[in-house]
The first five atom37 places (N, CA, C, CB, O) and aatype in JSON, in Angstrom:
{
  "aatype": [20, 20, 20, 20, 20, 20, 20, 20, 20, 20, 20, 20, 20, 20, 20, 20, 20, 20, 20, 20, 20, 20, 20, 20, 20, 20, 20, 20, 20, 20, 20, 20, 20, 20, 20, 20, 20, 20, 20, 20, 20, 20, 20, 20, 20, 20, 20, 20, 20, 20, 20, 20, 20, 20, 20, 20, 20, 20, 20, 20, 20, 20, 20, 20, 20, 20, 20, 20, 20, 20, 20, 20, 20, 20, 20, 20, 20, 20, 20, 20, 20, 20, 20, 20, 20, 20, 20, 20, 20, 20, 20, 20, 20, 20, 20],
  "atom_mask": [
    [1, 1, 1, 1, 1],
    [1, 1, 1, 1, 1],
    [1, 1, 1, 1, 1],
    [1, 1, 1, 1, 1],
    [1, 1, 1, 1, 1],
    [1, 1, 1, 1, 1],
    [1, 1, 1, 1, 1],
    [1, 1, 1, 1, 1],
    [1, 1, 1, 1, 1],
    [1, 1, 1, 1, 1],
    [1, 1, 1, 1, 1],
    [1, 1, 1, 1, 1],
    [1, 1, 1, 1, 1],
    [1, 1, 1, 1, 1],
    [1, 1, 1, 1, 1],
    [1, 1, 1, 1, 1],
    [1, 1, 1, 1, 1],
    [1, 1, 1, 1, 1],
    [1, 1, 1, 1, 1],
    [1, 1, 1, 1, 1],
    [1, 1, 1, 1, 1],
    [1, 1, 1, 1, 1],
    [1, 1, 1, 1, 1],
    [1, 1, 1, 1, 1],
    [1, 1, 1, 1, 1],
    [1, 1, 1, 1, 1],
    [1, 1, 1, 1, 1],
    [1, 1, 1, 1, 1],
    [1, 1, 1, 1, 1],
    [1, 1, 1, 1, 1],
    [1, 1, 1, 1, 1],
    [1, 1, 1, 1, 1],
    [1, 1, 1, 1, 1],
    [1, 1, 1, 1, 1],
    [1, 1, 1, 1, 1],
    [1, 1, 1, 1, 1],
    [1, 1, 1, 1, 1],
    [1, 1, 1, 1, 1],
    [1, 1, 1, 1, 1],
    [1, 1, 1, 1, 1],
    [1, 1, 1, 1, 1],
    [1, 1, 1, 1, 1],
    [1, 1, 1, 1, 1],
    [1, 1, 1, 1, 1],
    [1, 1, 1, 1, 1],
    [1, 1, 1, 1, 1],
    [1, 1, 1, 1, 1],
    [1, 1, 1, 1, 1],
    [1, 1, 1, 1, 1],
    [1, 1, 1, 1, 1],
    [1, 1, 1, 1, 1],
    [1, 1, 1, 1, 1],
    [1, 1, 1, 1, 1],
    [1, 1, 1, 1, 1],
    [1, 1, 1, 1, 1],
    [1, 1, 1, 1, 1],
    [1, 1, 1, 1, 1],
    [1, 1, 1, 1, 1],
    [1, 1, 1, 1, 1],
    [1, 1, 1, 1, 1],
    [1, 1, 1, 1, 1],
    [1, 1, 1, 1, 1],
    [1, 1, 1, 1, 1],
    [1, 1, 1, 1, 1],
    [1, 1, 1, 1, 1],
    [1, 1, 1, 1, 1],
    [1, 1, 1, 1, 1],
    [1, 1, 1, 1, 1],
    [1, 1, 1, 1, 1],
    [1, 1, 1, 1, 1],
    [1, 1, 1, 1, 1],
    [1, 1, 1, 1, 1],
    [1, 1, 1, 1, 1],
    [1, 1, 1, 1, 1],
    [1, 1, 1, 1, 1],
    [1, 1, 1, 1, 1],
    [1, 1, 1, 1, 1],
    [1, 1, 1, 1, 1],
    [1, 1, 1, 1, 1],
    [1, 1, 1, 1, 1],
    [1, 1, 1, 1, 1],
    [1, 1, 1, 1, 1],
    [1, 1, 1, 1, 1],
    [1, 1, 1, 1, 1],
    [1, 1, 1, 1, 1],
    [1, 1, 1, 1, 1],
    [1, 1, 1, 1, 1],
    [1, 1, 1, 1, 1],
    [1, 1, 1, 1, 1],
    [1, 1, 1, 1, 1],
    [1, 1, 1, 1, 1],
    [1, 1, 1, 1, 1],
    [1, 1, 1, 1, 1],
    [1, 1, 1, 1, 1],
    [1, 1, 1, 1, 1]
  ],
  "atom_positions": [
    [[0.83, -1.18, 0.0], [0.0, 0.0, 0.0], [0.89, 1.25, 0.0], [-0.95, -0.01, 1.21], [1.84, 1.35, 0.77]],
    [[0.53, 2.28, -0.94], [1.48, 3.26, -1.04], [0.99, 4.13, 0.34], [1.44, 4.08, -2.59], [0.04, 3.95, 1.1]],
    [[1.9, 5.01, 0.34], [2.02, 6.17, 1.45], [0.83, 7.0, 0.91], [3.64, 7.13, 1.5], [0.36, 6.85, -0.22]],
    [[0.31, 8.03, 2.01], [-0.31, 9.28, 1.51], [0.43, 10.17, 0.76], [-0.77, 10.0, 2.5], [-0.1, 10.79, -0.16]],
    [[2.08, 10.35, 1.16], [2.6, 11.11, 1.29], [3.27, 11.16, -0.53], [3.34, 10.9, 2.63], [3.47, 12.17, -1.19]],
    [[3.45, 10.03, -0.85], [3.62, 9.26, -2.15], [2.05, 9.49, -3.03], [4.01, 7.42, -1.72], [1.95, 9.7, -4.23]],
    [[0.98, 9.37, -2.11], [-0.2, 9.77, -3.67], [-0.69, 10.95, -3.44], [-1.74, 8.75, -3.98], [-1.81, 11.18, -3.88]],
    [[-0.06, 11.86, -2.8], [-0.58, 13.48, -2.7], [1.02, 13.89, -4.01], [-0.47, 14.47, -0.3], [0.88, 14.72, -4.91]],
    [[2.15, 13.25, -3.83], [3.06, 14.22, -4.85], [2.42, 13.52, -6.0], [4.99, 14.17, -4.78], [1.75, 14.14, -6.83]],
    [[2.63, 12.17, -6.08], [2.14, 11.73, -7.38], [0.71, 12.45, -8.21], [1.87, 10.26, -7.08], [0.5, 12.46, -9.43]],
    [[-0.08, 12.99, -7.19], [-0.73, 14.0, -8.07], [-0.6, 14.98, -8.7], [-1.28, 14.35, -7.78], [-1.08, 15.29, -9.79]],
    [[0.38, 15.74, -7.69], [0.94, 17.05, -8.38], [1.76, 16.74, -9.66], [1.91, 17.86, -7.34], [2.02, 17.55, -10.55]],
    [[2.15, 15.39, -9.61], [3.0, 15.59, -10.9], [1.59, 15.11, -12.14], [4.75, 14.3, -10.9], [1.59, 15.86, -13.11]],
    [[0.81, 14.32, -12.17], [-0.08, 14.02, -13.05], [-1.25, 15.81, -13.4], [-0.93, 12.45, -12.23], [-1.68, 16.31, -14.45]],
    [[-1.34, 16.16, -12.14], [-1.74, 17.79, -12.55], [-0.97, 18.95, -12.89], [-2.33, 18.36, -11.6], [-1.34, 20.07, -13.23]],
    [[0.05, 18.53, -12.76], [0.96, 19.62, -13.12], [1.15, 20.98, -12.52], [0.7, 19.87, -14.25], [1.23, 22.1, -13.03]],
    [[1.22, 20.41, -10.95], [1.0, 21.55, -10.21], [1.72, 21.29, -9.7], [0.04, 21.95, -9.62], [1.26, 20.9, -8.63]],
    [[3.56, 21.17, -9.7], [4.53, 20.94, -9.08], [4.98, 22.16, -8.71], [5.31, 20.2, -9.68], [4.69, 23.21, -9.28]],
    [[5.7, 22.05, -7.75], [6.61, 23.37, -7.3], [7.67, 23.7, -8.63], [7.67, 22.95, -5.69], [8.53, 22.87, -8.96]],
    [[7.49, 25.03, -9.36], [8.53, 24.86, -10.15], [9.78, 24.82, -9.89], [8.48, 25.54, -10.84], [10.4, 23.97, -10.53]],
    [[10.74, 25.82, -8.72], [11.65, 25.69, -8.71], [12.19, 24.25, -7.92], [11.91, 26.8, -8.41], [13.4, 24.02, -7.89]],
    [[11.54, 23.64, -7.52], [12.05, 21.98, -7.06], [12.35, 21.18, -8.38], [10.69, 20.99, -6.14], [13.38, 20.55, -8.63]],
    [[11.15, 21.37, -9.23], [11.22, 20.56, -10.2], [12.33, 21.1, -10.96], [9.99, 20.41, -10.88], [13.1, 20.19, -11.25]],
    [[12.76, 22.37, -11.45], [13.73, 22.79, -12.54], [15.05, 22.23, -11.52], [13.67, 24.76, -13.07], [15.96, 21.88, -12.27]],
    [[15.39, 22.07, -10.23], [16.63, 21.41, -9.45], [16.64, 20.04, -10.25], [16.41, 21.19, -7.59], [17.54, 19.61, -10.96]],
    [[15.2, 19.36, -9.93], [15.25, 18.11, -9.92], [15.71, 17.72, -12.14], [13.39, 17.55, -9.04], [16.5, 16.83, -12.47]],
    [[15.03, 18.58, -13.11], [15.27, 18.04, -14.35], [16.88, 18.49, -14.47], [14.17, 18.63, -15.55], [17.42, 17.82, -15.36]],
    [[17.85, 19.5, -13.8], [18.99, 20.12, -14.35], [19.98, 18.24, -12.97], [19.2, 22.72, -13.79], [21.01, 17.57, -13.08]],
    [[19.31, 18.26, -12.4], [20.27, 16.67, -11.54], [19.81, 15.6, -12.59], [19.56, 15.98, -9.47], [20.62, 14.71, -12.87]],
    [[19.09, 15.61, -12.95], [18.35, 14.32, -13.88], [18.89, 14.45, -15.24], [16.53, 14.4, -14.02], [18.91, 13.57, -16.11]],
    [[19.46, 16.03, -15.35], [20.71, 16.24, -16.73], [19.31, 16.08, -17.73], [22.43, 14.6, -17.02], [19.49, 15.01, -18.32]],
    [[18.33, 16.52, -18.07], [17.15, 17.33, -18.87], [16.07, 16.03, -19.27], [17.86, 18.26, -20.51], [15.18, 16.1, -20.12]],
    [[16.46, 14.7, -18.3], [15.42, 13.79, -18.3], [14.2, 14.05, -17.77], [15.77, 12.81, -17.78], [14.11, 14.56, -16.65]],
    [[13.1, 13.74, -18.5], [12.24, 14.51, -17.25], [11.05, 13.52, -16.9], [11.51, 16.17, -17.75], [10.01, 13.9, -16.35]],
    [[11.27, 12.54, -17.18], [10.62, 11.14, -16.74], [12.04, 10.82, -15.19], [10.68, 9.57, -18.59], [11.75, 10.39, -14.07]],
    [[12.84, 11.04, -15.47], [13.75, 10.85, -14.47], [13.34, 12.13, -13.34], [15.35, 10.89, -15.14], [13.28, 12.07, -12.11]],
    [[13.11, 13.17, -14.19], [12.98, 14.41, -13.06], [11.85, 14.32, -12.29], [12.91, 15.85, -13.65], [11.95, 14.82, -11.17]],
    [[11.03, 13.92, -12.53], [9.8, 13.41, -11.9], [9.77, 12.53, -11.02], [9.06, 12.97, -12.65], [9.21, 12.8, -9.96]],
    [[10.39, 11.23, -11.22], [10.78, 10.66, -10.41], [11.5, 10.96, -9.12], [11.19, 10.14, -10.96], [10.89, 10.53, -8.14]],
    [[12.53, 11.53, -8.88], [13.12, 12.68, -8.49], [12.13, 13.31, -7.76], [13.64, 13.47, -9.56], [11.67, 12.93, -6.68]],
    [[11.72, 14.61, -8.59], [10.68, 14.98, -7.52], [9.37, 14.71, -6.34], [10.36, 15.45, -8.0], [8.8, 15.33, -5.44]],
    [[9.34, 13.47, -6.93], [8.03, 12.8, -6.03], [8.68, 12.12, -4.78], [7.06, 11.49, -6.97], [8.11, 12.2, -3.69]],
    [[10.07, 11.35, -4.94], [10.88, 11.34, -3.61], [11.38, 12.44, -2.76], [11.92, 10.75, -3.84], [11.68, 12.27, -1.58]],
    [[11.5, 14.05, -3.62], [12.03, 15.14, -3.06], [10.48, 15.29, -1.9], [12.48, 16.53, -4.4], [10.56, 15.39, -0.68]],
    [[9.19, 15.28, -2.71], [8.24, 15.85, -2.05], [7.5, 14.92, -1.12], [7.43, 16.44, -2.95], [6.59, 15.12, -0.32]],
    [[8.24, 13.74, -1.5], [7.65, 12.92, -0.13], [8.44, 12.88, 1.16], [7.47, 11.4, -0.45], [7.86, 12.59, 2.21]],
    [[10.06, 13.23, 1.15], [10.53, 13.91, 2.39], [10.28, 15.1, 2.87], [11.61, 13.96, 2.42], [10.37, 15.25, 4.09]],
    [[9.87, 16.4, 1.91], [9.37, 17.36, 2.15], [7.92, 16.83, 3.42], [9.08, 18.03, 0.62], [7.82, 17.33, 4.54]],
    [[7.34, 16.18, 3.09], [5.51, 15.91, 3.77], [6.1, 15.15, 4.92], [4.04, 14.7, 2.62], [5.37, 14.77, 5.84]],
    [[7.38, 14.9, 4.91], [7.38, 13.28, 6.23], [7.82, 14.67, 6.98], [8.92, 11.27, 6.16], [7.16, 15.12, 7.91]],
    [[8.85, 15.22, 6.54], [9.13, 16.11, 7.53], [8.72, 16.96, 8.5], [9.5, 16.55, 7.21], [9.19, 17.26, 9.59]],
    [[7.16, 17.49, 7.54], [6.35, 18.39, 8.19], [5.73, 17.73, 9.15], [5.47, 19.04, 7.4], [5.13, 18.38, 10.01]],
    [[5.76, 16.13, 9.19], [5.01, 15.3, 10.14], [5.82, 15.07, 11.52], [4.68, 13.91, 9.44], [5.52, 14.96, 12.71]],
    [[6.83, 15.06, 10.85], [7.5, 14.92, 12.22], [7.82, 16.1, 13.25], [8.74, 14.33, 11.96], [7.75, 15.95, 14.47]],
    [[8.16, 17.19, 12.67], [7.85, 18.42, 13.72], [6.18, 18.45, 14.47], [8.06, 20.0, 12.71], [6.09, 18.86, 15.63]],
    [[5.28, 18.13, 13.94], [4.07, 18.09, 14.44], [4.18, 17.21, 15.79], [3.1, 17.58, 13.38], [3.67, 17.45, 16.88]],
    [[5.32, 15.66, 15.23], [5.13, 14.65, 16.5], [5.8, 14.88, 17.79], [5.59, 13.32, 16.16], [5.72, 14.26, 18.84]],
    [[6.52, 15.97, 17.45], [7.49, 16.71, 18.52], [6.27, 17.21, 19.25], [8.69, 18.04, 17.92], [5.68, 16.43, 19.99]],
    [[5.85, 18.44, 19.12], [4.72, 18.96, 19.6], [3.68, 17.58, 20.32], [4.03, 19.81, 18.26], [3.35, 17.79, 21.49]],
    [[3.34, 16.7, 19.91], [2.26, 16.02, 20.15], [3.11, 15.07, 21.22], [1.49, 15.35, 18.77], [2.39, 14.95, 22.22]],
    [[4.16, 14.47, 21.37], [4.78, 13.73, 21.99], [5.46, 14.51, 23.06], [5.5, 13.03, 21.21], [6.51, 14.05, 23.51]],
    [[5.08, 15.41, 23.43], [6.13, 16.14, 24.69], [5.9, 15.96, 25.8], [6.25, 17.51, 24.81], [6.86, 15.74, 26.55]],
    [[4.65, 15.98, 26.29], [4.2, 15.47, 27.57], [3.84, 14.18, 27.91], [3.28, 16.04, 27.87], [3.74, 13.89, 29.1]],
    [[3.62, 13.26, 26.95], [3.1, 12.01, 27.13], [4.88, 11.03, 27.45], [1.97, 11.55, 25.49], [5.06, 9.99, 28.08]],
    [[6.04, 12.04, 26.62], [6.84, 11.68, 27.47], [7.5, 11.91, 28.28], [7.22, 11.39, 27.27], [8.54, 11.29, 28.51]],
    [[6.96, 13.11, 29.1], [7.69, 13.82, 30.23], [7.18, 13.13, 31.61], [7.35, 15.51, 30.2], [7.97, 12.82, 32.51]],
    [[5.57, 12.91, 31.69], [4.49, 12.24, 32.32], [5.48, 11.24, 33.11], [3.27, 11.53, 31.23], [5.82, 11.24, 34.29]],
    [[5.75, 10.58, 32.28], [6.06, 9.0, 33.2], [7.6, 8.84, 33.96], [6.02, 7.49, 31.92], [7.91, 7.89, 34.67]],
    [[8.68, 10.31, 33.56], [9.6, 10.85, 33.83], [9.77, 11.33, 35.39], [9.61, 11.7, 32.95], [10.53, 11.13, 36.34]],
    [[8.26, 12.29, 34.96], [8.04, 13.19, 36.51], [7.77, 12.42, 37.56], [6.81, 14.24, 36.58], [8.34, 12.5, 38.65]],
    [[6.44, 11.26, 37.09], [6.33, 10.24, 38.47], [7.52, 9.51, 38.95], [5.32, 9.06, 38.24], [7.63, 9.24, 40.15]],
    [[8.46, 9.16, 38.07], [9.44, 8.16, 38.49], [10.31, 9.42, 39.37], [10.35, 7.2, 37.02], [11.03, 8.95, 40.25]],
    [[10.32, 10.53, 39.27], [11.32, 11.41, 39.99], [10.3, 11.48, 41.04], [11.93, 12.9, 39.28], [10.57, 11.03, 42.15]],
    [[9.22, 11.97, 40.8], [8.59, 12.03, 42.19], [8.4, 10.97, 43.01], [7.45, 12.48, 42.13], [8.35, 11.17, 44.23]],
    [[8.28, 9.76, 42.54], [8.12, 8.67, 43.7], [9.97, 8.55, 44.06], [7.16, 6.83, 42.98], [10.47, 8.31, 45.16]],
    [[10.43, 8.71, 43.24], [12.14, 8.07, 43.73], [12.19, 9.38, 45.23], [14.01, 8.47, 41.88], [12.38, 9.07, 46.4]],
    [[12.02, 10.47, 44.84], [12.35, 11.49, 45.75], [11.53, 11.37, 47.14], [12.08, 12.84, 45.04], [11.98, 11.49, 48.28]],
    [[10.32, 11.14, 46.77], [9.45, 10.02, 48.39], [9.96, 9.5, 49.0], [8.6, 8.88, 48.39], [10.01, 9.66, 50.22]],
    [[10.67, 8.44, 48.14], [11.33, 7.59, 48.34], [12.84, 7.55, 49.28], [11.34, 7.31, 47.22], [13.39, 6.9, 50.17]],
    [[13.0, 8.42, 48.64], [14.58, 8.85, 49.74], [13.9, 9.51, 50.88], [15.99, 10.23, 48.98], [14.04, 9.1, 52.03]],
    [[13.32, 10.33, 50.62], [12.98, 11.36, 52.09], [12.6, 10.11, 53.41], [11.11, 12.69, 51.75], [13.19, 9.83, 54.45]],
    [[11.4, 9.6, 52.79], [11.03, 8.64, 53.65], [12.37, 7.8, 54.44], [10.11, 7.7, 52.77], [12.47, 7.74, 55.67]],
    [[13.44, 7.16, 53.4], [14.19, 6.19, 54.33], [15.21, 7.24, 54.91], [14.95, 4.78, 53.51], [16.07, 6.86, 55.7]],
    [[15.13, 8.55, 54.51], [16.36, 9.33, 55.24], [15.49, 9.9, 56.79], [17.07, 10.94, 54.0], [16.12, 10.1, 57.84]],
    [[14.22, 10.07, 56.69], [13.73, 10.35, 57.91], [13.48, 9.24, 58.82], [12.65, 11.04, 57.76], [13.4, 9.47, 60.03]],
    [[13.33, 8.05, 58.37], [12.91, 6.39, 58.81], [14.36, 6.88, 59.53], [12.7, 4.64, 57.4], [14.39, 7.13, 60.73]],
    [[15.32, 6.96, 58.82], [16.79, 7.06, 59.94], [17.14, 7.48, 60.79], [17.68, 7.38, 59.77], [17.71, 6.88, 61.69]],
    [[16.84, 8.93, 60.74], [17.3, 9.48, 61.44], [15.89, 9.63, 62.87], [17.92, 10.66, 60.57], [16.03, 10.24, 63.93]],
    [[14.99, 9.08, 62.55], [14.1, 8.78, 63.21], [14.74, 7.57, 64.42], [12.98, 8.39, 62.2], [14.92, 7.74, 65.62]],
    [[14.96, 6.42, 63.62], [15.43, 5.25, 64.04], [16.24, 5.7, 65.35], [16.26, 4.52, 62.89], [16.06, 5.4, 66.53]],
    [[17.47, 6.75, 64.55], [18.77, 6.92, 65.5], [18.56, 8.09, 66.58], [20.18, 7.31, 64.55], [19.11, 8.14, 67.68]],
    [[17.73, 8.95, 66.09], [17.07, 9.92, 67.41], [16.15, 9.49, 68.74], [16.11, 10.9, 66.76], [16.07, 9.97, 69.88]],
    [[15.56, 8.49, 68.14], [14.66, 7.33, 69.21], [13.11, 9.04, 69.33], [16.14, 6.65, 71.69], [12.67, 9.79, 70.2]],
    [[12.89, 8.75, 67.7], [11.79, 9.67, 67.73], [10.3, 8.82, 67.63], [12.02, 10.76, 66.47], [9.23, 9.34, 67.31]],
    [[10.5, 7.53, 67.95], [8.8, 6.82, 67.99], [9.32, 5.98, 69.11], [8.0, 5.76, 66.37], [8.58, 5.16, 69.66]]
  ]
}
């Protein structure tokens, strides 16, 4: 199954609504093929679309992985207080 990202350029090139200056990069690397330049461009514009996706997952992934970060600091830090007062509890003869 193709990508979205693969049948949104593949349109632009069948409508002819390519970015021109990508495409004139892509036919002058392809040396004035333009079955090659096309080709070319539909891999240029499908890293172009992944890319824009992945700054989005930055944004969307920030807290879901900070979340499970903060509890583990917050219980570890409980965690000490408790056995550092359990101690000095112990050694003061405070119960």
């Amino acid at each position: 199954m193709r990508s979205p990202e693969y049948i949104m350029a593949s349109k632009e090139v069948k409508n002819n609504s390519m970015n021109e200056e990508l495409f004139a990069q892509c036919i002058k690397n392809a040396e004035g093929d333009e079955q090659r330049a096309k080709a070319m461009y539909v891999q240029r514009r499908i890293s172009e679309l992944k890319i824009g996706q992945i700054e989005n997952l930055d944004q969307r992934e920030k807290w879901p992985m900070l979340l499970p970060l903060l509890a583990l600091y917050t219980i570890g830090t409980i965690g000490v207080l408790l056995l550092v007062f359990g101690f000095l509890g112990n050694k003061l003869n405070w119960w």
